[in-house]
Steps between C-alpha positions, in 0.01 A plus 500: 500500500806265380829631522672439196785549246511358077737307392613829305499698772162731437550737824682754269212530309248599776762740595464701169147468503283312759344213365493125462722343225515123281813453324635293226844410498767302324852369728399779699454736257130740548329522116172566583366677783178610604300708759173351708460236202652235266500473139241196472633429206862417629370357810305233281841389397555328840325208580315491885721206602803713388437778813705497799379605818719490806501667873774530743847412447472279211403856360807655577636180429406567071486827453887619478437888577220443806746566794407353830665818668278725405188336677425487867483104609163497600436618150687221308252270522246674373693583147368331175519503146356399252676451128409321174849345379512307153839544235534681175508131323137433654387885434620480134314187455189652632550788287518343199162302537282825566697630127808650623815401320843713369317601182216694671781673724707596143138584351411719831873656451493591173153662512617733861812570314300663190268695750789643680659608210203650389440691847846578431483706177201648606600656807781598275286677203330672801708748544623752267810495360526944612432412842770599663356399869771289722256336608356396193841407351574281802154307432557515145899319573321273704266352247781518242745283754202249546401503107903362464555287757161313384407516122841236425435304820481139414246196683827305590634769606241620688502157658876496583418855665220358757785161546788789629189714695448173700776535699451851596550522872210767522106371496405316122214697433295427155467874505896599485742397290430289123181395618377824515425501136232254528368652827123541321494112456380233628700440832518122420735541185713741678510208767581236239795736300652503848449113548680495216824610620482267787594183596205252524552376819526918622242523827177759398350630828121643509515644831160617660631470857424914520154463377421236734637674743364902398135229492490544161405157412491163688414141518117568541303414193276783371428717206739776647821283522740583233696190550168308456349697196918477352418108490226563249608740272386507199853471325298203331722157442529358202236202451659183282321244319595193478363178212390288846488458837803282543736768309338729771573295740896448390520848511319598804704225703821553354482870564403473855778234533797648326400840486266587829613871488295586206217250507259804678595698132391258233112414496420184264088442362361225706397290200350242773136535391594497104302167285764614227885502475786558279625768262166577353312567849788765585447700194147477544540686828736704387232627248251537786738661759576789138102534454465536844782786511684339788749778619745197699832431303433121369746249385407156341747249498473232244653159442739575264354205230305504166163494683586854699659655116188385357267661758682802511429533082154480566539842696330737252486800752788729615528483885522786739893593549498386815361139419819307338512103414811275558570141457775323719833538454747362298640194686851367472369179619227472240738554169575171495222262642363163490231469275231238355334538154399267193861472379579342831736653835733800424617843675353832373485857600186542662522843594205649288346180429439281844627729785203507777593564832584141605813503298631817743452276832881390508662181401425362824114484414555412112727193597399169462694239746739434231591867466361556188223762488125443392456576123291711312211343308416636176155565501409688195530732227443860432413579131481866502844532726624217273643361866486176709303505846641293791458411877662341751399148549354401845453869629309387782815368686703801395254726677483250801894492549506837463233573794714225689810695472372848568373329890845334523653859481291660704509254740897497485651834356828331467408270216434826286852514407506127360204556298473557108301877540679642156214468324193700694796709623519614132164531434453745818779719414346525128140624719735745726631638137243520326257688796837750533389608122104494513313838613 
């Protein structure tokens, strides 16, 4: 067996009660703790390539309590750890896509706060008021001194409280202190209302050096594994829909490019084997995916033009609460663009009328060699929106210069700062948003 010490320092655990511990914690401060296990559904907020495993003195070498003193030096060697390290940006991120988001935390608030006021007067109304018992009074004060300190207690408040408990020098424990109150929860918003009062670049730590070590779980692949079977939990990610394969595409590169740390959390349809495109073929699924009583959180994203309003109008079925519809942002860029139409060349607001993806690639792709960008062609007209249809005139090239630039960046990270990325940029943190709300 491994010799070996968390970054948290487990040992004083096994010295209360024998056992193998995995701990989460944030700047060095233990949330989440657990005995011969880990909560898959916290470890599947680390990605594989996000684990650490080290031996020897490099392990001494990152953990700031392992002390070299207390081992013998033929023992050194054989130390190791093994720790999951991401940041509460990254975890926040990946929080919000599986539905997690500063609303469900008030919501889950709000809802513990009623039930302990509840437990409250009961306990109270328990007892008569002629019982004279110490011992009954004391229980009865106790209820009384809870029932005031919580029934005014505010959600910003509440929030400032677990910002001060932070810094308590003793172990953060989502069983102590404010988060107590939503101890029944889900572990993950407790986790997120904590992320919350950190700084995004703050280190989170899953430890499991004590579990690999107690041979709890390891790097062997079987159907016993907890790390493995963690992996695939069913904590199902949200699937999104896109009108075609090259908006896939965009998004699928882009995110992997600018945004690696939560490509594993975002699964998009592979439209690859679809005859038929466009707004209409994604509400037709949409239908499907309803009759079919898909249980996965879905999100179709729409150009944001007359063709995707019109499609959207033909939807004469309400969709499941966790199926939602968006079209693409509103786009500075796009308020005042090029355009072509029978009354000759002018600049228009687009947004709503002519905004497919290809007007979100950046400047640098919409440029001609004169600097002026590609115009919009006006293509047709909606009578029952009473609006104008429109689409960028050789697309073909846009799409090409846009798979040109994505292997120049990935080929040379450094041009990423000189590139135009405002636009898909926007349309990704509209997904992250939108995901945070959808359950």
């Amino acid at each position: 067996m491994r010799s070996s010490l968390s970054p948290r320092s487990t040992c004083w655990y096994r010295m209360v009660n024998m056992g193998s511990y995995a701990t989460v914690a944030i700047n060095s401060k233990t949330l989440f703790w657990y005995k011969n296990k880990v909560n898959p559904e916290l470890m599947s907020l680390f990605d594989t390539n996000e684990k650490i495993t080290l031996k020897g003195l490099p392990a001494f070498e990152y953990l700031d309590r392992l002390n070299i003193n207390d081992y013998n030096p033929e023992d050194i060697e054989g130390v190791e750890i093994n720790v999951y390290t991401s940041s509460a940006g990254i975890l926040k991120k990946r929080l919000n896509i599986l539905g997690f988001s500063e609303s469900l935390v008030k919501s889950v608030f709000e809802t513990c706060k009623r039930e302990k006021i509840d437990l409250c007067h009961e306990m109270i109304d328990s007892y008569t008021s002629d019982d004279k018992n110490s011992s009954v009074i004391d229980i009865v004060e106790i209820y009384k001194k809870e029932l005031n300190e919580i029934k005014d207690l505010e959600f910003n408040d509440w929030l400032s409280s677990i910002r001060e408990y932070k810094n308590d020098p003793d172990i953060f424990n989502y069983k102590n202190g404010p988060l107590e109150l939503i101890e029944s929860a889900n572990e993950r918003v407790a986790l997120y209302a904590v992320l919350e009062s950190f700084e995004p670049e703050s280190v989170v730590e899953l430890d499991v050096s004590d579990l690999y070590d107690g041979g709890w779980i390891s790097d062997e692949v079987d159907d016993n594994n907890s790390v493995d079977i963690s992996w695939n939990i069913s904590v199902s990610p949200p699937i999104i829909l896109t009108e075609g394969v090259f908006d896939r595409s965009v998004l699928v590169d882009t995110i992997s490019l600018l945004h690696p740390e939560i490509s594993q959390s975002i699964k998009f349809l592979n439209t690859d084997y679809k005859t038929e495109g466009g707004a209409s073929a994604v509400i037709k699924i949409l239908k499907s995916f309803a009759a079919a009583g898909i249980s996965n959180r879905i999100l179709a994203i729409l150009d944001n033009d007359t063709a995707a309003r019109e499609a959207i109008s033909t939807l004469n079925i309400k969709l499941p609460d966790h199926f939602k519809i968006i079209l693409l942002p509103e786009y500075a860029l796009l308020k005042d663009y090029p355009c072509i139409g029978p009354q000759g060349e002018n600049n228009a607001d687009v947004n709503g009328l002519a905004a497919s993806i290809e007007l979100y690639l950046g400047k640098d792709v919409l440029s001609n060699e004169d600097a002026s960008l590609v115009p919009i062609q006006w293509t047709g007209y909606s009578t029952s929106l009473k609006s104008y249809q429109g689409s960028i005139i050789d697309k073909a090239i846009i799409q090409k210069r846009y798979k040109n630039k994505i292997k120049e960046a990935r080929s040379n990270p450094s041009l990423i700062a000189e590139q135009d990325w405002s636009g898909v940029e926007l349309i990704i943190e509209n997904i992250i948003e939108t995901l945070s709300e959808l359950r």
